[in-house]
BAKEKOL-237533 format. One line per field, with one value per residue (C-alpha): residue number from 0; x, y, z; residue in one letter. Coordinates in steps of 0.05 Angstrom, whole numbers, padded with zeros to 5 digits. Example, Ala and Ser with C-alpha at 12.3 -4.5 7.8 and 13.67 -1.06 7.14 Angstrom:
num = 0;1 $
c1 = 00246;00273 $
c2 = -00090;-00021 $
c3 = 00156;00143 $
residuo = A;S $
This chain:
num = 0;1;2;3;4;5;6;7;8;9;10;11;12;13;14;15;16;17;18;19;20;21;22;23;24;25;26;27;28;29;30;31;32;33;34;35;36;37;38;39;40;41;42;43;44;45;46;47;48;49;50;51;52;53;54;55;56;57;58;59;60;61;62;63;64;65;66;67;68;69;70;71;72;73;74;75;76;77;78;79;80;81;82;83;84;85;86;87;88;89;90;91;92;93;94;95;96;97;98;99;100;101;102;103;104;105;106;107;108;109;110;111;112;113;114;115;116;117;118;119;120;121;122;123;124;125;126;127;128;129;130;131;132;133;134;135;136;137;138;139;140;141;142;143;144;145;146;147;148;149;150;151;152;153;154;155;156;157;158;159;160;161;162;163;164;165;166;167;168;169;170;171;172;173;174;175;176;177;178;179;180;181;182;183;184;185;186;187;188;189;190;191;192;193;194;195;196;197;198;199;200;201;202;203;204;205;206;207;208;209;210;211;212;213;214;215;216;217;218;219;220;221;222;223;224;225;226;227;228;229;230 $
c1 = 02419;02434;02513;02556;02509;02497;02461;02497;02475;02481;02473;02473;02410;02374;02319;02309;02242;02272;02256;02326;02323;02257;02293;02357;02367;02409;02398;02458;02413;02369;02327;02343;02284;02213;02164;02116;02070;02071;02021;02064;02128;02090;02064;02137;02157;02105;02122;02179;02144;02147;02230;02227;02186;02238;02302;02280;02296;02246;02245;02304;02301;02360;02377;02416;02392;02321;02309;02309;02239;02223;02142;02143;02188;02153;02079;02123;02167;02087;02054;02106;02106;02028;02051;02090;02150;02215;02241;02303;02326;02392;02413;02461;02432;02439;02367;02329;02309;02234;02227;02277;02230;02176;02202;02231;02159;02167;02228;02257;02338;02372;02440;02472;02533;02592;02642;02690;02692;02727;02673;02730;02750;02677;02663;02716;02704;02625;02610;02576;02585;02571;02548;02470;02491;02517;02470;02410;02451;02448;02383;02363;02407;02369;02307;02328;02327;02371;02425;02485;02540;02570;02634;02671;02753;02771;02851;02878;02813;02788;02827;02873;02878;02867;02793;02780;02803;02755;02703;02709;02705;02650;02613;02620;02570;02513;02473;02437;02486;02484;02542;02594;02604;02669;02665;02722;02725;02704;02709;02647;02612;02662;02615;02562;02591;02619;02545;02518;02576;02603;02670;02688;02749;02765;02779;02853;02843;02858;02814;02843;02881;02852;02896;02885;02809;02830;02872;02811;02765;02805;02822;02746;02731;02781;02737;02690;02637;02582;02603;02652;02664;02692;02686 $
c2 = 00780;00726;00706;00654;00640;00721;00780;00825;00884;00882;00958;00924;00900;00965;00988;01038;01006;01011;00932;00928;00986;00966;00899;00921;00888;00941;00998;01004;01018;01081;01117;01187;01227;01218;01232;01299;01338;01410;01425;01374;01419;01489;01468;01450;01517;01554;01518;01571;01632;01674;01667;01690;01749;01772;01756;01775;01702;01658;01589;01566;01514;01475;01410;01379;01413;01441;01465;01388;01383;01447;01447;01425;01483;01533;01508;01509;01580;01610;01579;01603;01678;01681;01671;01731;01690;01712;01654;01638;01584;01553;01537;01515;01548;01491;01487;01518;01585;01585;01545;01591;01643;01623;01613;01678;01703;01677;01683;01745;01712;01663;01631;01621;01578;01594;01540;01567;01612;01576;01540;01479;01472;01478;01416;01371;01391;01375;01347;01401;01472;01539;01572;01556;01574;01642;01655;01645;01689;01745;01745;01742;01801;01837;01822;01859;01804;01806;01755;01727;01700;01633;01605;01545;01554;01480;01475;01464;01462;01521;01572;01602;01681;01675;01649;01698;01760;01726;01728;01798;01824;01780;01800;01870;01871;01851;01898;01855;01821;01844;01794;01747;01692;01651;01583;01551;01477;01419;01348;01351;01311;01253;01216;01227;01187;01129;01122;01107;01070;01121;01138;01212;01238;01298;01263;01275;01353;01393;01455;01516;01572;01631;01675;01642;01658;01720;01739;01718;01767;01819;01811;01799;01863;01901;01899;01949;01892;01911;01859;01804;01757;01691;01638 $
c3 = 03017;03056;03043;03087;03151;03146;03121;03065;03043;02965;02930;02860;02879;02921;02900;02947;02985;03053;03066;03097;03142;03175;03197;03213;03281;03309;03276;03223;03161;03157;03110;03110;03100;03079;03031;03052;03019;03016;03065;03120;03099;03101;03178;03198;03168;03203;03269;03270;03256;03314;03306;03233;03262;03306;03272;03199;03176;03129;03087;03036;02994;02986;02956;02919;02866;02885;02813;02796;02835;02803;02813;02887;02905;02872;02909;02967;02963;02935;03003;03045;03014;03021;03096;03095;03098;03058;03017;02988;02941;02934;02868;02814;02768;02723;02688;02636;02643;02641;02721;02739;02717;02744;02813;02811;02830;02892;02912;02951;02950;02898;02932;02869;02865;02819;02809;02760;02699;02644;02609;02594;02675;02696;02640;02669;02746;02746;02684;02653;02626;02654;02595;02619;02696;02677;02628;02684;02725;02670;02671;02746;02745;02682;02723;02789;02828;02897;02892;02934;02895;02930;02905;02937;02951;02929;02928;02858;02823;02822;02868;02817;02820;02743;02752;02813;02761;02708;02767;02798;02717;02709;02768;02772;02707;02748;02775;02828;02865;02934;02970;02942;02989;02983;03021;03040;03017;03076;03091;03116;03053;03055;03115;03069;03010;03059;03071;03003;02981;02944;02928;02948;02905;02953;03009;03016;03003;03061;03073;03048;03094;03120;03081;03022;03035;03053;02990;02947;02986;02971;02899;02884;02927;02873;02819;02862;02886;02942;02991;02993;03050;03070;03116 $
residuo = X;X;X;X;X;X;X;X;X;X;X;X;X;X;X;X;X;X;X;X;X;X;X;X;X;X;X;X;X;X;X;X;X;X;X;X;X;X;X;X;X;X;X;X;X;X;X;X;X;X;X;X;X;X;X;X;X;X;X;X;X;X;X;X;X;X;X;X;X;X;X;X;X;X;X;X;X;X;X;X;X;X;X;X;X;X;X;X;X;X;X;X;X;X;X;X;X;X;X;X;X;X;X;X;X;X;X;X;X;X;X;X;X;X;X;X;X;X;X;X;X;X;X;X;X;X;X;X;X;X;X;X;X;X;X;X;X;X;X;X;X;X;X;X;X;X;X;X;X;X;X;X;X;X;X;X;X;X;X;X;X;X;X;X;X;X;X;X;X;X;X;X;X;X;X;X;X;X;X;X;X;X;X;X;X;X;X;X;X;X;X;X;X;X;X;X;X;X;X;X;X;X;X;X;X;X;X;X;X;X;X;X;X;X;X;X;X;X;X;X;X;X;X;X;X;X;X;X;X;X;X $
C-alpha cells in the first residue's frame, strides 16, 4: 500500500501471495518456507542418510501442530519408514483419536507435550482442554507405543509443585513412557511474533532457574518414573 510518498505494509489486507516479498527492494519482507511435495521432502531427508546410519538418528515431524496436516505426515513418516528410517512425531496431542491412530503405524517415537493437568488452567492457558490430550495419551500408552513426555517450566503458569504431583501420579500409570522431558521456558519465540505482527504475551517472563528445573526433576522422579531430565 502506497501511504504518504511511501510503501506501507498493511496486514489487514495480506493475503498471504508473497506479492510484497518478491519486490521488496532491500530485502525486509520474506516468505518463510515453501510449498513441497512429499517426494521433494523425502529426497532432503534422504540427503542425510549415511549420518542417521551412524548416529541412530531418523526424521521428526514437527510443526506447529503436525497432526493439523494429518494426511501429509503420515505419506511422509510411511515413506520415510519404508527407508528404514526411524520417525518421530511431535505433537500436542490435541486431535481426534483415529489420525492419531493411524499415524501410530508409522511412527517409532511420539514427543508428546503436556502443558498442565487441571483441565480448568489448561482451558484458560491455551484455549482448550486436556481432557482429548490425555485421553490420546492413554491410549498410545494402552497400545505400547514408546513415548517421551515433554512439559514446558513456564513461571507462574504452570510450575506449581501441585500440578507436578498431579503429573508424576498421572504419569506413573503409563506403561510406555520411556523419558519425561521438562523444558525450561525461552524467549526464544518472542522474535518470531515481532515478525508477524503479533503480540507475544510472555515477553517479560524471565526463564526459569536451574534449581527450580531441578526441583521439578526430582519430585516427578519420586513417583518411580523411568527417566526424568531437564534442560
Amino acid at each position: 500500500m502506497f501511504v504518504d510518498g511511501r510503501h506501507v505494509l498493511s496486514r489487514e489486507r495480506c493475503v498471504t501471495c508473497g506479492a510484497c516479498a518478491r519486490v521488496c527492494f532491500n530485502g525486509a519482507l520474506e516468505i518463510a518456507g515453501r510449498h513441497m511435495p512429499v517426494d521433494d521432502v523425502l529426497a532432503e531427508v534422504m540427503r542425510d542418510a549415511p549420518f542417521y546410519a551412524q548416529s541412530g538418528g531418523g526424521v521428526t515431524v514437527s510443526g506447529g501442530e503436525p497432526l493439523a496436516h494429518d494426511s501429509f505426515a503420515h505419506a511422509l513418516l510411511s515413506a520415510a519408514k519404508s527407508r528404514g528410517l526411524h520417525t518421530a512425531l511431535d505433537t500436542s496431542g490435541f486431535c481426534p483419536w483415529e489420525p492419531l491412530d493411524g499415524l501410530s503405524r508409522c511412527v517409532d517415537l511420539f514427543l508428546y507435550d503436556i502443558k498442565h493437568m487441571d483441565p480448568e488452567k489448561h482451558l484458560l492457558l491455551t484455549g482448550v482442554s486436556n481432557e482429548r490430550i490425555l485421553d490420546n495419551l492413554r491410549r498410545l500408552s494402552e497400545a505400547g507405543k514408546p513415548v517421551w513426555i515433554r512439559v514446558p517450566l513456564i513461571p507462574g503458569l504452570n510450575d506449581e509443585e501441585a500440578n507436578y504431583h498431579a503429573m508424576g501420579r498421572w504419569f506413573s500409570t503409563l506403561k510406555s513412557v520411556e523419558r519425561i522431558e521438562i523444558l525450561r521456558y525461552h524467549p526464544l519465540a518472542a522474535s518470531k511474533y515481532e515478525r508477524m505482527g503479533g503480540d507475544y504475551r510472555l515477553k517479560r517472563l524471565e526463564p526459569p532457574p536451574a534449581t527450580v528445573a531441578e526441583s521439578r526433576r526430582r519430585l516427578l522422579a519420586s513417583y518411580g518414573l523411568r527417566e526424568v531430565v531437564w534442560r
